[in-house]
N, C-alpha and C positions, 0 to 999 in steps of 0.2 A: 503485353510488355510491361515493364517497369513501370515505366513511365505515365502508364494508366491506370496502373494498381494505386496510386499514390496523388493523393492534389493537396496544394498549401491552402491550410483552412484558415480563418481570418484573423489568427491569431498569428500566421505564419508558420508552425508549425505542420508539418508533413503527416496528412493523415489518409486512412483508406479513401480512397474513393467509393463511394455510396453505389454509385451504377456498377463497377466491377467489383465489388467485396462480397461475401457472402461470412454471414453469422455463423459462428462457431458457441456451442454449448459447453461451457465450462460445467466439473461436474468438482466433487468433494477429492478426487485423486488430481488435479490440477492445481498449479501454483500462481498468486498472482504478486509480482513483484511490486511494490506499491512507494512511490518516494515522498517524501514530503521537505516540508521544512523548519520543524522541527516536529521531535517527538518526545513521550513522556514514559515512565514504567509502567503506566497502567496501559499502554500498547493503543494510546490514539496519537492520531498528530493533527498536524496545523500545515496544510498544504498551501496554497495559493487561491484560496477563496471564494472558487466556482464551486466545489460542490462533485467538481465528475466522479475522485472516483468511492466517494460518497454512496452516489448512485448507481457509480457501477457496482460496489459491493453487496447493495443492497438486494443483487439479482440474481447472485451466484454462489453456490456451496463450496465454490474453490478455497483452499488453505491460503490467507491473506498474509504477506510478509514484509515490513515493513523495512528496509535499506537505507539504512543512515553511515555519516562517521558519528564516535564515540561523542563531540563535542554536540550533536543535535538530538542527544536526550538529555531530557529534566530529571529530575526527581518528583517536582512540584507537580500539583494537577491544574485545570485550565476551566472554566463556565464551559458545557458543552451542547451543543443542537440537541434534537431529539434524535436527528438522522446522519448526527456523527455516528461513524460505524466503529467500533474496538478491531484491530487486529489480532489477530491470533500470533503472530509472533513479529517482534522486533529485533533485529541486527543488524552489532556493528561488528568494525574490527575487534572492539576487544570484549565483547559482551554478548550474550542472546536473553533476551527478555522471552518468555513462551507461558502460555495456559498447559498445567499440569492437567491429567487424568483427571483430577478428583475438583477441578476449576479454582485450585490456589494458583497465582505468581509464582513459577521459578524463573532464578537467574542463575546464570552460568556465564564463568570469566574466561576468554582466554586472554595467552602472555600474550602482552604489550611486542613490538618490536626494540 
């Protein structure tokens, strides 16, 4: 049941449950949607200070994407870990940050509302 797939972990936050979940193998054709709070053009950000998913990205060839509004990117850059990870793309409403082909920065605008 639901109910059991799911238990509030100690942050209160609703997470799998360990006894009924089973591992799934993300591979390089999978998407991992990634939030933070705040991010930059060079495609890192600044989450909430644990680390998870850090280390989650550190595990997976999945395409990383980084979901913000337009006001939670810099331009500026930030001192960074060793095991700060880079996304491979950031978006907002009116912008996509992404690594080109040849591993230059494009950016791409769309209109505003």
């Amino acid at each position: 049941s639901e109910e059991q797939d799911f238990i509030s972990s100690s942050l209160g936050v609703m997470e799998p449950n360990p006894e009924t979940a089973h591992a799934v193998k993300l591979t390089k054709n999978d998407v991992v949607l990634v939030p933070g709070v705040v991010f930059n053009k060079g495609r890192y950000r600044i989450g909430r200070g644990k680390g998870f998913y850090d280390r989650f990205l550190a595990t997976t060839d999945a395409y990383s994407v980084g979901i913000a509004y337009d006001l939670q990117l810099l331009d500026e850059d930030w001192p960074r870990k060793p095991w700060d990870k880079q996304l491979q793309m950031v978006m907002t409403e009116l912008q996509t940050i992404e690594e080109n082909r040849d591993g230059s920065k494009g950016t791409s605008f769309r209109k505003g509302k």
